[in-house]
Structure formats: structure tokens, C-alpha cells
N, C-alpha and C positions, 0 to 999 in steps of 0.2 A: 493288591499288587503294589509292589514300590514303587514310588515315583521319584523321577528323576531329569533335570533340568538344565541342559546342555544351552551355556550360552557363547553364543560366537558361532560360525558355519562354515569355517575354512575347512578344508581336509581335517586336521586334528578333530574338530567339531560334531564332522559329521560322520568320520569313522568312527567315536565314541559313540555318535547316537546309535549308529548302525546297530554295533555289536553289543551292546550295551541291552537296546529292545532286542538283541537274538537271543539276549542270553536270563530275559521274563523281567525287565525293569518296560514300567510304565513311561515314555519318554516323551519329552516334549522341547524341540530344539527354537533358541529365540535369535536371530540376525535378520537386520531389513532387510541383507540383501544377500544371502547365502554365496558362498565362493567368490564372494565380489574382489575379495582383495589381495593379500600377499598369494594367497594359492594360486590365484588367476593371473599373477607377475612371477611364474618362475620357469628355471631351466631345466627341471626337472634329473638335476645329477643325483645321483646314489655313488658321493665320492669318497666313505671317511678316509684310506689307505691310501689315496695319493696326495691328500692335504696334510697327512699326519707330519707332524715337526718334534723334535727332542723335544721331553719337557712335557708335551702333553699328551702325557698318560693318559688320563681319564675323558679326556676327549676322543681318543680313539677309542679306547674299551668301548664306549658308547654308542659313537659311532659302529664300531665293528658288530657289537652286538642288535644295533636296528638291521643293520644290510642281512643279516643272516636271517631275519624271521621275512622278509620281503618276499623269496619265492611263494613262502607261504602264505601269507596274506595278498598277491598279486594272484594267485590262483582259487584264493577265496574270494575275491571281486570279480572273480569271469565267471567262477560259476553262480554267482550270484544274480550277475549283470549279461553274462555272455560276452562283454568286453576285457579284449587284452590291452594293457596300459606300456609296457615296455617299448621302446624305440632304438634303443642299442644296447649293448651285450656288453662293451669294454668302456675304458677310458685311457687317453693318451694325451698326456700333459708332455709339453715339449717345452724347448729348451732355445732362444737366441745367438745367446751368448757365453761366453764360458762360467762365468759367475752363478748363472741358473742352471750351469750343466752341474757343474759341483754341487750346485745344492739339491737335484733330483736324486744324487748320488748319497749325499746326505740322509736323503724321505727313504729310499731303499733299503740302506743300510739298517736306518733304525724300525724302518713299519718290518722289516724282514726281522731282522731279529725277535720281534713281536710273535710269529708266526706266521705271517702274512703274505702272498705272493707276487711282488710286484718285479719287474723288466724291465734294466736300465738297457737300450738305445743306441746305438750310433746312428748316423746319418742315415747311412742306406738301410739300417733297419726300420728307420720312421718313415723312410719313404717307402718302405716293400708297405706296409701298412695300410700307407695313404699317403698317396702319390702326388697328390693333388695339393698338398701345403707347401709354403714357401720353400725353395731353395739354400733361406738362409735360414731353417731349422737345422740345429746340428746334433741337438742330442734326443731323448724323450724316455719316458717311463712309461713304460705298458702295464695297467694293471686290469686282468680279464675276466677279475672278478666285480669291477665295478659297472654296473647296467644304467642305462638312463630310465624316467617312463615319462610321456605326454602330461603334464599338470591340467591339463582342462577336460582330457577323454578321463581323469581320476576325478578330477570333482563332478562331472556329471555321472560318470556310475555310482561314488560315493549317494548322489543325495537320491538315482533310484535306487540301490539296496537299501538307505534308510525309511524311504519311504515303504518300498515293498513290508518291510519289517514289521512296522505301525509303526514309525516315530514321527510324531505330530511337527511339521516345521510351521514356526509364525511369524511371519514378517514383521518383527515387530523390536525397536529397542529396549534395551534391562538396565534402567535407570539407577537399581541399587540392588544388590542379592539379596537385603533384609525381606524386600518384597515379593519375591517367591514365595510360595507355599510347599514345595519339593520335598521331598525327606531326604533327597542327596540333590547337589550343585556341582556343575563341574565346568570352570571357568578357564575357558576357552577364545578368551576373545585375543588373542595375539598381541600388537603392543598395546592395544588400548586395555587392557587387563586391569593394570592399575590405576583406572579410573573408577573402578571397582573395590579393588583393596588396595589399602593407602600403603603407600613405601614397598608394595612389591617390585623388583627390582629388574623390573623390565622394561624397556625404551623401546622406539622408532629408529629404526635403520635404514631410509632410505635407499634404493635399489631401482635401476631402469635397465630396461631389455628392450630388444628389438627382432620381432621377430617378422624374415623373411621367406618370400615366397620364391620357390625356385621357376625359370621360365624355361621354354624348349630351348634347348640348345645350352645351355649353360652347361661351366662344369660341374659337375657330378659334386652335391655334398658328402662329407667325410663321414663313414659309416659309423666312430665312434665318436662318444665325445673328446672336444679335443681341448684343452688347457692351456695356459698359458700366464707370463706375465711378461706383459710388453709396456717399456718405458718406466717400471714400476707399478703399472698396474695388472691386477689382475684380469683375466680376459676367457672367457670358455663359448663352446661351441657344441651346440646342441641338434641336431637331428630330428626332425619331425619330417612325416609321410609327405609334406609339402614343402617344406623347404628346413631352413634351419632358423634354432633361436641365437640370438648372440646376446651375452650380459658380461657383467653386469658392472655397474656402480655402482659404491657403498658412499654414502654421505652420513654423516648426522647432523639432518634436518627437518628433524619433526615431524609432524603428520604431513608435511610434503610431498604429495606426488604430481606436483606437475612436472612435463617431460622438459628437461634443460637442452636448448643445441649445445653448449657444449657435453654436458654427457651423449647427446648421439654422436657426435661428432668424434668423443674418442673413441668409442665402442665399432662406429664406421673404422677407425683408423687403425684400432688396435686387429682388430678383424680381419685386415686387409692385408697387414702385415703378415698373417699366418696363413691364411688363405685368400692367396691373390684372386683368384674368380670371383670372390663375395662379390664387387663391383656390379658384374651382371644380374642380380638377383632384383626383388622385385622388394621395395621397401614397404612392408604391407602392415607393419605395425609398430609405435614406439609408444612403450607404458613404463608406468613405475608404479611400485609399491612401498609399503613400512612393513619391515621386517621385523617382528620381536626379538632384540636382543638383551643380553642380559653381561654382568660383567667379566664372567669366566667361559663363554660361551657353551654352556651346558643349559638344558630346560628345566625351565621350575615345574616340577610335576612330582606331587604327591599331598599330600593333608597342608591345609592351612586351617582347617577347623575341623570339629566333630560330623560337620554335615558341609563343608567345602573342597575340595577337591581343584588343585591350580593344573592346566596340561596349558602351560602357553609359555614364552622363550623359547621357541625354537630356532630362531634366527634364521640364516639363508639355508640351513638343515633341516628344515621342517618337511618336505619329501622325504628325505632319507629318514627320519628318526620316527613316519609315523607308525608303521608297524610297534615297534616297542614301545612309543609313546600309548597307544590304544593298551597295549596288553596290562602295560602298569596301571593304567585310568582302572582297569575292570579290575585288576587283581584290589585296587587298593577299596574301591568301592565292594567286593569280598571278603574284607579284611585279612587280608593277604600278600604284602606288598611284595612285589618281586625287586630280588637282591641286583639285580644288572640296572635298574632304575636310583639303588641311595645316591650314585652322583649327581642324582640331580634331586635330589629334596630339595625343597624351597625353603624349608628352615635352616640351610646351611650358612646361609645370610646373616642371622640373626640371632642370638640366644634367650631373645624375649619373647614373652608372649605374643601369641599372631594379635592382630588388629580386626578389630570388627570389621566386619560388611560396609562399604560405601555406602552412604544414605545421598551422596553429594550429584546433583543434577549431572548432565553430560552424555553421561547413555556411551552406549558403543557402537559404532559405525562400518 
């Protein structure tokens, strides 16, 4: 039987292990702490069409192409699992002030041109919506084909369907890929990646959320998700069976996750401003994670060697892009790359030769 050695165990990780041993590969997945990190820091959006901006093309394509295999693969973890992972149905990014209403106006024009079906907004249409956000929202885009799902009911059915599989998990750090014995690798560790292979071209992104717990009597959270940028920053609202997430912040600062009061502090503030009730909710958690980013915000996912395989760069996309992320891991390990994956080849970096395997101490965490 082939064998094959999945390192790193975030979502991307462990949906490769899964499918991977479904599909007759001997599997054996290595992280000390399985879903411990970016997966278990996110807001779980499936947003590409209402982030999309002129100009980037193949970020959408990309995008649009992961959100279409979702139903599919969200219905191949229940029946796998018995668990449904979804949390809302739409997305509705709204609007302050006129400068962000013209530019919803903008993301419509051009993700519609696209093919795409997104709902630019007035007042009383954001409110028939949801009712329940500020007053001084004036505009918003409705796009009702963007769904949310829970990030932690997904990593814990992810590591029962791998396990159900046979895929071996061992608590254990991958100091270098030379030292596997695998006949395929597939290096999955998020930004710690290129501690692994030198000058892959992936960083730490910084990111913290907050997630709250709803109490009796408060008002009602927003059934979809909800967007935003306030004061300049960016600002979303997420829906879970117990209350809502709120995120995020972006910094680049390294392996960094401890939680800043000023990052809660604006994520409280930006929050409040769209939805005045937050206040009443129950502050039941503030985390952060390192997001793998990379310079064009596309994922490095395809051959780095004969017997390597790179699936990490997904940046704050890493929910939304795993479905397609998984299907190109397998196609390529069949030698069969699927064509909706070349934007994101990892040799589009570079016209040189890949670089060996890290021999170099450090491990991934």
C-alpha cells in the first residue's frame, strides 16, 4: 500500500488525511496538537464574492471555484460524521458611510459582471434583513450565496472521519521531511511551512477574534453574516448556535498570538458600532492565531518535489478554499493536477529549482 505522510493537522491537514486514506493511501498524519491553531481561531466565512475587488481576477476564480465544491464536501462530512457544520445561509456586508456605499457598489458591479449574484442595499433593505444593526447602516450587499460553517464542529468531525478511515495521527513534531520514510509528503503545516522548506513563501498573519456567548434576554443575533469596515478597519460577524464570533485583526507579527487589549478593544468597538446589542453578550472568549499568508494571496498548493506536495498559504481563506484545496492535494498525488488549482502553483514564485527538504532544527508547532 502507498504510504503517505500528512504533516501539520489544521483542517487542510486533516481533510487531506481523511480523503486521502478514503481513497487506499496508507496515512499517517504528525502535529502535537492537532487543530490547535489557525483552524481553531477563525470565523468560519465562505466569502470570495463579496470581498472580490477589480483587479483580482484569480483571487476570485479561486475563490469562487472552492465555495462551489462546499455543498459537496459539507454533505460528505455528515455523512461521514453525522455532523452539519453550516451556521448561515448568506452574507451581508454593509456600508457606514457613503465612501463604502460606492464601493459595495463597485464589488457588485464587477463580481456581477463575473457571473456572480450579489444585492446592492438601501437602508430599509438592510434593515428588512436584520433589523437589529445600527441605525446608522445606510447601504449593504447581499450575497445569498455565501454560507458560514462553525470552525471547531469542522475540526472535530474532520479528525473523526480521519480517524474512522485508518489515518494514523501522532502527536508528535517533523523536524525535517528528509526524515520521513513516506513515499508521498504533504506539507501542510500553515505558516510554519517554511521551516520545512527554505524560501517558501509563506509568513504569519496575525489574527484575533472574539468569541461571545448570547444571554437571556439579549437582542437576537444577526442570522447572517455580517461585514463591515469601520474606521478603516475591517470588521465581520459571525453566528454560532450560542452566540456570535466577532474578528478580526490582521497584524504582521510573527508567531504572535498573544491576545492585545487594544485589539479587543477595537473589535469590541468596531462591533458595537454595527450592532448596538453586542454590549449585552457574554465575553466568553478572546484568541488569536498566525495565519499563513503568502504575497498574492493565493495558496501554495501543488509539487515542490517528486515526492513533496506544499497545501499551506491559505491565509484568513483557509475555510473557504478547503474543499478545493483537498481535491487538488489528491488529484496531484494521482498525478493529475486539476486545472482550477494552476493559480496557485507554488513554483509561480520562482523559476529555479525547488530547494531541498529542511534538515534545520525548529519542528512545527
Amino acid at each position: 500500500m502507498r504510504t503517505l505522510a500528512v504533516v501539520g493537522g489544521g483542517v487542510i491537514g486533516l481533510g487531506v488525511a481523511w480523503r486521502a486514506a478514503e481513497a487506499g493511501w496508507s496515512v499517517t498524519l504528525f502535529d502535537p496538537a492537532v487543530g490547535s491553531g489557525a483552524s481553531w481561531v477563525a470565523g468560519g466565512m465562505l466569502a470570495p464574492l463579496s470581498e472580490g475587488w477589480p483587479g483580482e481576477d484569480r483571487v476570485l476564480a479561486f475563490g469562487a471555484a472552492a465555495l462551489a465544491r462546499w455543498p459537496e464536501f459539507a454533505a460528505r462530512v455528515e455523512t461521514a460524521t453525522g455532523q452539519s457544520v453550516f451556521v448561515a445561509d448568506a452574507t451581508l456586508t454593509v456600508a457606514l458611510d457613503a465612501a463604502d456605499a460606492a464601493d459595495l457598489r463597485t464589488v457588485a458591479e464587477w463580481v456581477g459582471g463575473r457571473g456572480h449574484e450579489l444585492q446592492v442595499l438601501d437602508r430599509a433593505g438592510v434593515r428588512a434583513l436584520e433589523p437589529n444593526l445600527a441605525r446608522t447602516v445606510r447601504a449593504g450587499l447581499h450575497a445569498p450565496a455565501e454560507p458560514a460553517i462553525d470552525n471547531r464542529r469542522l475540526v472535530a468531525a474532520l479528525r473523526r472521519a480521519a480517524t474512522a478511515a485508518g489515518v494514523q495521527i501522532r502527536a508528535e513534531s517533523v523536524d525535517a521531511l528528509d526524515t520521513l520514510t513516506h513515499d508521498q509528503i504533504v506539507l501542510s503545516a500553515g505558516a510554519a511551512s517554511a521551516r520545512l522548506w527554505p524560501d517558501l513563501p509563506v509568513r504569519p498573519i496575525k489574527g484575533e477574534i472574539l468569541r461571545l456567548r448570547q444571554r437571556p434576554g439579549v437582542t437576537p443575533a444577526p442570522q447572517r453574516v455580517v461585514r463591515a469596515r469601520v474606521h478603516g478597519r475591517a470588521m465581520y460577524l459571525v453566528p454560532r448556535a450560542d452566540g456570535i464570533v466577532v474578528g478580526a485583526t490582521q497584524y504582521e507579527a510573527g508567531f504572535d498570538t498573544a491576545v492585545t487589549v487594544a485589539g479587543v478593544r477595537d473589535l469590541i468597538a468596531d462591533a458595537e458600532a454595527i450592532f448596538p446589542g453586542i454590549g449585552e453578550y457574554e465575553l466568553a472568549e478572546a484568541s488569536a492565531g498566525s495565519r499563513p499568508g503568502t504575497p498574492d494571496n493565493l495558496p501554495l498548493l501543488g509539487r515542490l518535489s517528486d515526492r513533496v506536495v506544499a497545501a499551506t498559504g491559505n491565509g484568513r481563506n483557509g475555510m473557504l478554499t478547503l474543499p478545493l484545496t483537498v481535491d487538488a492535494v489528491l488529484a496531484q498525488l494521482a498525478g493529475t493536477p486539476l486545472p482550477e488549482a494552476e493559480p496557485a502553483d507554488p513554483q509561480r514564485f520562482t523559476t529555479a529549482h525547488p530547494p531541498s527538504p529542511s534538515s534545520s532544527a525548529g519542528g512545527v508547532r
